[in-house]
C-alpha positions in Angstrom: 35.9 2.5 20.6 33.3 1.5 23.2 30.7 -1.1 23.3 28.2 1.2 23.9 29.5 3.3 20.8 29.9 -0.1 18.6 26.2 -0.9 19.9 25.0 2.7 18.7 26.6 2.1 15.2 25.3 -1.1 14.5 21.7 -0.2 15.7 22.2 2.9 13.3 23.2 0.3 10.6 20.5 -1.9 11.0 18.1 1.1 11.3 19.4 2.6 8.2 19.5 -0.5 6.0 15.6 -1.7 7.0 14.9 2.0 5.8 16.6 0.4 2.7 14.9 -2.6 2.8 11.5 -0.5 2.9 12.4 1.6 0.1 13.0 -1.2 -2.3 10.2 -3.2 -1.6 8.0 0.0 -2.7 10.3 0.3 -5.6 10.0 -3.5 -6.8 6.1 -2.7 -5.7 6.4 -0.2 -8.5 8.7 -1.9 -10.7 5.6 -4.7 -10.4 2.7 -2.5 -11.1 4.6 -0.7 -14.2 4.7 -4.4 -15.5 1.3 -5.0 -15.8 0.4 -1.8 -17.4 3.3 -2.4 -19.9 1.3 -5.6 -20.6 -2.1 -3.8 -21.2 0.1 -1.4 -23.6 1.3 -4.5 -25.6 -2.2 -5.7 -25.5 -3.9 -2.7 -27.2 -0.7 -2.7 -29.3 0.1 1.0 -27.9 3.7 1.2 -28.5 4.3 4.7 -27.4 2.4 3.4 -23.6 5.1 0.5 -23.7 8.2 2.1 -24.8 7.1 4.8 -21.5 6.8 2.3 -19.6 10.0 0.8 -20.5 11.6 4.1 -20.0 10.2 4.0 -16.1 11.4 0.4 -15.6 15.0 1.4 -16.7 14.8 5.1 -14.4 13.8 3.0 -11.5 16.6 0.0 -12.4 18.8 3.1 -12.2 17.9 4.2 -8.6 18.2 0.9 -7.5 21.5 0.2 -8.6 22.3 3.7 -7.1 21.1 2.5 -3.9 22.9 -0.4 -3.5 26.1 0.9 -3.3 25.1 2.2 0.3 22.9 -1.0 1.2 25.7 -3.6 0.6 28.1 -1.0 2.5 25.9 -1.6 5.1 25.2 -4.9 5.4 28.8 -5.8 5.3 29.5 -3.9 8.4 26.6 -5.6 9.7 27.8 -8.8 8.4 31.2 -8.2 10.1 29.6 -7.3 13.5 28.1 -10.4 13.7 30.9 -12.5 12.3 28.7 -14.8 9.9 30.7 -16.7 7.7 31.2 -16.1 4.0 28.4 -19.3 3.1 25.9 -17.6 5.7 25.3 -14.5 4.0 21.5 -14.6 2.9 19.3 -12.4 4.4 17.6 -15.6 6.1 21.3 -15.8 8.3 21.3 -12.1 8.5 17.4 -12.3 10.0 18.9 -15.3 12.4 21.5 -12.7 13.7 20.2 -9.6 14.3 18.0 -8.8 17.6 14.2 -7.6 17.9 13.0 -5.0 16.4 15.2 -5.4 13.5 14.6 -9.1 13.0 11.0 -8.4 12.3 11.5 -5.7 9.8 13.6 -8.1 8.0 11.3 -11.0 7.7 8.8 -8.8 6.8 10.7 -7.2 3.9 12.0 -11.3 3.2 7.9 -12.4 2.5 7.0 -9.6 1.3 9.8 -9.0 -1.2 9.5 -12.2 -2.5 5.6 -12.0 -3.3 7.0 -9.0 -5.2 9.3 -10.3 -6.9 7.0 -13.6 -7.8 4.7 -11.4 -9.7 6.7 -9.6 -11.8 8.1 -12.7 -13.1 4.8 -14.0 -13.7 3.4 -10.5 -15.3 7.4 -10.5 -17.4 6.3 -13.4 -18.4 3.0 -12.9 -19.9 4.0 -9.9 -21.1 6.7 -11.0 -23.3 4.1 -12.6 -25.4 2.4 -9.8 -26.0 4.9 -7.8 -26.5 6.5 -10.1 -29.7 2.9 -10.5 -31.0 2.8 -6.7 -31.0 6.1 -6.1 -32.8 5.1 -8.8 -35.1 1.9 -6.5 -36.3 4.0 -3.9 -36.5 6.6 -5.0 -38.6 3.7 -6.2 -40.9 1.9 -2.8 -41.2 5.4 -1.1 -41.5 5.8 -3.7 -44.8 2.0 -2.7 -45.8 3.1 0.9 -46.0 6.2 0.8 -47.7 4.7 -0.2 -50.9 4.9 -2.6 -52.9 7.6 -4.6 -53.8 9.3 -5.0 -57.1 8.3 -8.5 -58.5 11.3 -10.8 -59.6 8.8 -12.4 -61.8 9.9 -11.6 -65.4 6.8 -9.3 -67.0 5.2 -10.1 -70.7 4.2 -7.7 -73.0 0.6 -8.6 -75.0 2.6 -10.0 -77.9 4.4 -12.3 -75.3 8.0 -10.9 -75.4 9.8 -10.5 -72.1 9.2 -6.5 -71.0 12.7 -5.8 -68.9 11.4 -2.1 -68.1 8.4 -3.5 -66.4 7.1 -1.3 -63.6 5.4 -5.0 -62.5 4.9 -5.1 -58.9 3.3 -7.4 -56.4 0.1 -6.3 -54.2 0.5 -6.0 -51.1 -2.8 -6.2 -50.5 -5.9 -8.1 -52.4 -9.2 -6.5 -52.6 -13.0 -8.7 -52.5 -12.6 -9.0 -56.1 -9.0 -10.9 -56.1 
């Protein structure tokens, strides 16, 4: 193979995987976004909102892993062009390689992927507390409607004798008067 063939096919490489690059940074963009509005779901306690929302997060988890396969294609021929050793490949070593234009694409997607990716965790993490306090209201109203449950207090007739076909329950639920 020529150089000038190699040359083409790495150029095509590195073209191909900054499209990548592009595409996943709108995709953890998105990822990012549905986060917060999965928050505001757990917020007003609007579990149908949150469980779509979860749905899109794992659709999207799906096309990424689906587009990995070709990115780490890829960037292992890239890799190999360049001969970096097995402990140099980061991006940052990648971004050290690779010529202009390509090299700016790269460091772009770097800062701005990991701005991304910061905020998520942040908005993952404030979710998740909003998320348990909303499952914790909804296991309580799920144990409101259920009914009552069946004492294990023993129950006493007026005379005093121990009634073992008591229908005696608990309230789930006390009214103004007690």
């Amino acid at each position: 193979m020529s150089t000038q063939l190699l040359c083409n096919d790495i150029e095509n490489d590195l073209t191909r995987l900054c499209a990548h690059f592009e595409e996943e940074l709108q995709r953890q963009k998105l990822v990012s976004a549905i986060c917060l509005e999965q928050g505001a779901a757990a917020r007003a306690h609007n579990i149908a909102d949150m469980n779509e929302k979860t749905h899109s997060l794992v659709e999207l988890m799906d096309a990424a892993l689906e587009h990995e396969k070709e990115r780490l294609t890829l960037l292992k021929r890239i890799v190999n062009y360049y001969q970096l050793p097995e402990k140099n490949h980061t991006l940052s070593e990648l971004i050290k390689a690779v010529p202009a234009p390509w090299k700016f694409h790269m460091q772009r997607f770097q800062s701005s992927i990991q701005k991304v990716l910061q905020q998520t965790q942040e908005t993952v993490r404030n979710n998740e507390g909003f998320m348990r306090n909303a499952s914790e209201k909804l296991d309580a109203s799920i144990k409101k409607i259920s009914g009552p449950e069946k004492s294990k207090d023993p129950s006493y007739s007026s005379n005093g004798n121990l009634n073992e076909e008591s229908n005696h329950s608990t309230p789930t639920m006390l009214n103004a008067v007690g």
